[in-house]
C-alpha positions in Angstrom: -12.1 14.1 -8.9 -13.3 10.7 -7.2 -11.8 10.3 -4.0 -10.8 6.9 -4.7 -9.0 7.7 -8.3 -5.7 8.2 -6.2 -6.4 4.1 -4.7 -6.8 3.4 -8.1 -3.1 4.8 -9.2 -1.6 3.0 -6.2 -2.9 -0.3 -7.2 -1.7 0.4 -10.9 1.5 1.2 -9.6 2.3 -1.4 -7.6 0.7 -3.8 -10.3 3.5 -2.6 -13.1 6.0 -2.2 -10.8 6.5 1.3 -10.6 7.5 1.2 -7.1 9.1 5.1 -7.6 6.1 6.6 -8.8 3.9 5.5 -6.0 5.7 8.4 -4.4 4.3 10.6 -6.2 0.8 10.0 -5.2 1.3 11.6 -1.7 1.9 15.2 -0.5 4.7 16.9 0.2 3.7 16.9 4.4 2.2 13.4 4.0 2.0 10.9 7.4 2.5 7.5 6.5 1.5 4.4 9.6 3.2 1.8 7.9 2.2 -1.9 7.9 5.5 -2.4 10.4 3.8 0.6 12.6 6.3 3.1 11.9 5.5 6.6 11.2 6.7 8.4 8.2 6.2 12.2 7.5 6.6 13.7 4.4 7.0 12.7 0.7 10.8 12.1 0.2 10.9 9.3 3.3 7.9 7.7 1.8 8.6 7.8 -1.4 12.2 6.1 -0.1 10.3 3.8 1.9 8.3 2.5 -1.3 11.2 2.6 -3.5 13.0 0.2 -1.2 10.7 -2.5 0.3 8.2 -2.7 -2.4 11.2 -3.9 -4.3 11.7 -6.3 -1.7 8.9 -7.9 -2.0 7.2 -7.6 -5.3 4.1 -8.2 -4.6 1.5 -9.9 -7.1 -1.7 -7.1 -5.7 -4.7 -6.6 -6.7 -7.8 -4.6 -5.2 -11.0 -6.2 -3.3 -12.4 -3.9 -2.7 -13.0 0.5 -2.7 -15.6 2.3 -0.1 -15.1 5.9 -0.7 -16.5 8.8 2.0 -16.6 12.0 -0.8 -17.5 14.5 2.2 -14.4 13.2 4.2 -12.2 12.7 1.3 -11.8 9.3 2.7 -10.6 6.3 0.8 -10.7 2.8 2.1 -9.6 -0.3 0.1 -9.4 -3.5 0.6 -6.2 -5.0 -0.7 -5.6 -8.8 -1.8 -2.0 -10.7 -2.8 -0.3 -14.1 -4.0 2.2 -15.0 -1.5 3.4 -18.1 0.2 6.3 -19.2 2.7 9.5 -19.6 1.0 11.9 -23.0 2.1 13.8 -20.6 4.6 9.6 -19.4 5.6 9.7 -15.4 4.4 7.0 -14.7 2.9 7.6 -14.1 -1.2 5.9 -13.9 -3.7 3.9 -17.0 -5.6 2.1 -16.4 -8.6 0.1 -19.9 -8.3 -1.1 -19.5 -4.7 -4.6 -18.4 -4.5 -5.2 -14.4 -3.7 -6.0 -13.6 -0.1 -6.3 -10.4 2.0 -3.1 -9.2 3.1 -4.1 -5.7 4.1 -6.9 -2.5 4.3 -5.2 1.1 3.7 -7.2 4.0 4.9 -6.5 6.9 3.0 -7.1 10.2 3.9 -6.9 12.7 0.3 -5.8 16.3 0.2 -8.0 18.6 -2.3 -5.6 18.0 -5.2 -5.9 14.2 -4.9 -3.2 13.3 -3.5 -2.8 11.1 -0.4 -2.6 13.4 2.4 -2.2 10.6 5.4 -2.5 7.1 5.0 -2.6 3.8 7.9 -2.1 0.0 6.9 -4.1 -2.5 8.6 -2.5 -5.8 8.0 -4.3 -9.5 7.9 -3.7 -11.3 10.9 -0.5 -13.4 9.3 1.6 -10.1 9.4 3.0 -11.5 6.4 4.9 -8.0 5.2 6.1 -6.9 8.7 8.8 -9.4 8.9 10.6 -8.4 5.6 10.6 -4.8 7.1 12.7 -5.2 10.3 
């Protein structure tokens, strides 16, 4: 299996809104560097972390770009969204603003495709860390 087929899953996820399966795309000893820089281990906290913020935010996501490593069962994508400043200035989400790049996720993948560990590199606008504190 492509290393990258698990990126894939994630972004098709996310897209439909299936912010509980995304949990199942990691193992069960998975490390998680979130985009606040918190650490996560394990499946249950970041499937709980998913389940709850993704829902915060709803993002409108789609993928820029995929540069898989096959010998190091790495997985790098570039990830793009449609958000804007709301009256109060959180970021939400705004179907008519353009797509930019809001973050790159590293992925490291197990042998059974699964995300093993995975670290969030946000833009330089943060936008997502402020919704998370």
């Amino acid at each position: 299996m492509p290393v990258c087929d698990v990126a894939h899953h994630y972004v098709e996820y996310i897209q439909e809104r299936r912010y509980d399966a995304v949990g199942d795309l990691w193992t069960d000893d998975a490390v998680f560097h979130t985009p606040a820089g918190t650490i996560l281990h394990g499946q249950a906290a970041i499937r709980a972390f998913y389940a709850r913020f993704l829902k915060t935010i709803t993002p409108e996501l789609q993928a820029a770009s995929f540069v898989a490593d096959e010998t190091s069962r790495v997985c790098v994508m570039e990830l793009k969204t449609r958000m804007s400043r709301d009256a109060q200035g959180r970021w939400t989400t705004d179907p008519k603003a353009p797509y930019s790049l809001s973050a790159i996720d590293r992925m490291t993948i197990a042998p059974d495709g699964r995300i093993q560990a995975m670290t969030v590199y946000l833009a330089p606008e943060n936008r997502w860390t402020e919704e998370q504190k």
